[in-house]
C-alpha positions in Angstrom: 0.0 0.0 0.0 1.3 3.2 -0.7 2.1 6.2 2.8 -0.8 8.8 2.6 1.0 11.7 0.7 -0.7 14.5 2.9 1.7 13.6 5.9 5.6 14.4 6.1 8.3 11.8 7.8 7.2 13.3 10.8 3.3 12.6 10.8 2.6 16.1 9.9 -0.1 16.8 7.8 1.6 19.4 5.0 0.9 20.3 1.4 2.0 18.1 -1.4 4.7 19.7 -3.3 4.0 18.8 -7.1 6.6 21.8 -8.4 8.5 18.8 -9.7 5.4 17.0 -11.6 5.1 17.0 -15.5 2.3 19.6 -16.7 0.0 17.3 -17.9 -3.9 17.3 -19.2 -5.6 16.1 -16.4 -9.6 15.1 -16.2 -12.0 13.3 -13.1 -15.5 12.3 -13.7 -17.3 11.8 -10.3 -21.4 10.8 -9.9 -23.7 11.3 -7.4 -27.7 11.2 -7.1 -30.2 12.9 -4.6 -33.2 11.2 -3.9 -37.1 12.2 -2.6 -40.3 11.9 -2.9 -41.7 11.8 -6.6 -43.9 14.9 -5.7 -40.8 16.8 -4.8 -39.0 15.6 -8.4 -42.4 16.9 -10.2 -41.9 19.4 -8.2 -38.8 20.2 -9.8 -39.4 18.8 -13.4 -42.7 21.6 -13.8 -39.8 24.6 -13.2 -42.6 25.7 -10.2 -40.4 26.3 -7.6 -40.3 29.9 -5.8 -36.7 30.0 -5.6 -36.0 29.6 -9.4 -34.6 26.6 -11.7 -33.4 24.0 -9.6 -31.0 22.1 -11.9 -30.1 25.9 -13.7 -29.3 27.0 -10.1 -27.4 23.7 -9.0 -25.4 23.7 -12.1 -24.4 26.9 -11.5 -23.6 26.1 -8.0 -21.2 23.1 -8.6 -19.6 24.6 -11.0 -18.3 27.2 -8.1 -17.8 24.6 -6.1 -15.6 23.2 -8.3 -13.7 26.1 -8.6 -13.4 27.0 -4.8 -12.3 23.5 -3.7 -9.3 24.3 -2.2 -11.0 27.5 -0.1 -12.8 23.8 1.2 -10.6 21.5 1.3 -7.2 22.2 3.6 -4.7 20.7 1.4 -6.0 20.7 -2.2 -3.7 22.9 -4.6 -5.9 25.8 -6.0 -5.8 24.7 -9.8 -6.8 26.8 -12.8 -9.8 25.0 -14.3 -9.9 24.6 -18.0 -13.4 22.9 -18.1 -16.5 22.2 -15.5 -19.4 20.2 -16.9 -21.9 19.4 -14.6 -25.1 16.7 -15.7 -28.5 16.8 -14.6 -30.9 14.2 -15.1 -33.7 12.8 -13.5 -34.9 9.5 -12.9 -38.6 8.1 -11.5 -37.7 5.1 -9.7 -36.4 5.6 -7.0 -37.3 9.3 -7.6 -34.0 11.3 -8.1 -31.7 14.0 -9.6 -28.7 12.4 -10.6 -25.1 14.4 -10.9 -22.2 13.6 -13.3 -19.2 16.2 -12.6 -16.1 16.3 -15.3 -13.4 18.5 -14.2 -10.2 19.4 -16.9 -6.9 21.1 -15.9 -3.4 21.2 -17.7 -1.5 21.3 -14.4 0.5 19.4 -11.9 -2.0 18.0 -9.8 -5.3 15.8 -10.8 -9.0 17.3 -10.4 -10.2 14.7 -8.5 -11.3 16.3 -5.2 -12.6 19.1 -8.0 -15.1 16.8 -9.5 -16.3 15.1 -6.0 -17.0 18.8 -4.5 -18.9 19.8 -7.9 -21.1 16.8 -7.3 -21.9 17.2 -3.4 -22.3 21.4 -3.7 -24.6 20.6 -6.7 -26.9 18.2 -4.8 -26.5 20.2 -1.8 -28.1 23.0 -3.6 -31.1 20.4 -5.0 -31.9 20.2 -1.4 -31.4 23.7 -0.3 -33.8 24.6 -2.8 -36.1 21.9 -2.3 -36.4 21.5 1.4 -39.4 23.5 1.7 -41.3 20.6 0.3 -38.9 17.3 0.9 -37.0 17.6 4.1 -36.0 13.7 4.0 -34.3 14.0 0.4 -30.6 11.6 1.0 -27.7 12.3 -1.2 -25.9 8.9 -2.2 -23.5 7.3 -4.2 -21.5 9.6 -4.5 -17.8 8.6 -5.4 -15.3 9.1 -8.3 -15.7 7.0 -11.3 -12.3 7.9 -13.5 -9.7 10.0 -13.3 -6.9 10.5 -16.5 -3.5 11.9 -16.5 -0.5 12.6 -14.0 2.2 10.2 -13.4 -0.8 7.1 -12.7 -2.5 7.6 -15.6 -5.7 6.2 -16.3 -7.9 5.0 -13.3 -11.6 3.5 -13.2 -14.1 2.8 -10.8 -15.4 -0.9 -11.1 -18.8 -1.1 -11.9 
């Protein structure tokens, strides 16, 4: 198994240094899915919701939250994002909003922990908007499914 790279020979928790890492193009796809009641995901399938477009809103939102991971995250690099794609769809059974999050850089450090915030700020704001009517709505599942680029390469989740 390999040591946890977020801890020096001391046990310190510390900052990666990548200044020695190739620039490469680097990409992480990550899923996750929000489930309710089917009245709430009418609710949000009619656009009649007082606060505005839910999935317009939570795109919006996870693509921010992409971008601000490492304000988040203690001791993620701030990267300079060359893509944020965030997926919407819906499903009727079970009743949910389901996420897909790609995140691009050409950098020295992968996007992973980019494209696993995008995912939970997105569904985060699906409830926040939502919890008026559907206080019991459970994000799941969510978890990265590939990653590209970097000194490991290719990676992907099993099925």
């Amino acid at each position: 198994m390999n040591k946890l790279s977020h801890f020096n020979q001391q046990g310190d928790a510390h900052m990666v240094d990548v200044g020695a890492k190739s620039v490469t193009h680097r990409t992480a796809v990550s899923i996750g899915r929000i489930e309710m009641l089917a009245d709430t995901l009418e609710h949000i399938r009619s656009g009649n919701n007082k606060k505005g477009d839910v999935l317009g809103v939570a795109r919006i939102a996870g693509i921010m939250g992409a971008k601000r991971t490492a304000d988040l995250v203690p001791l993620c690099h701030p990267l300079a994002l060359t893509k944020v794609e965030i997926n919407l769809t819906t499903q009727d059974s079970p009743p949910a909003v389901l996420c897909e999050a790609t995140v691009e850089t050409k950098g020295q450090t992968g996007v992973e922990m980019e494209a696993l915030n995008a995912v939970q700020i997105t569904l985060l704001t699906v409830y926040d908007m939502c919890k008026a009517v559907d206080k019991g709505m459970r994000i799941e599942g969510v978890r990265l499914m590939e990653k590209r680029g970097g000194k490991s390469g290719e990676w992907r989740a099993e099925s």
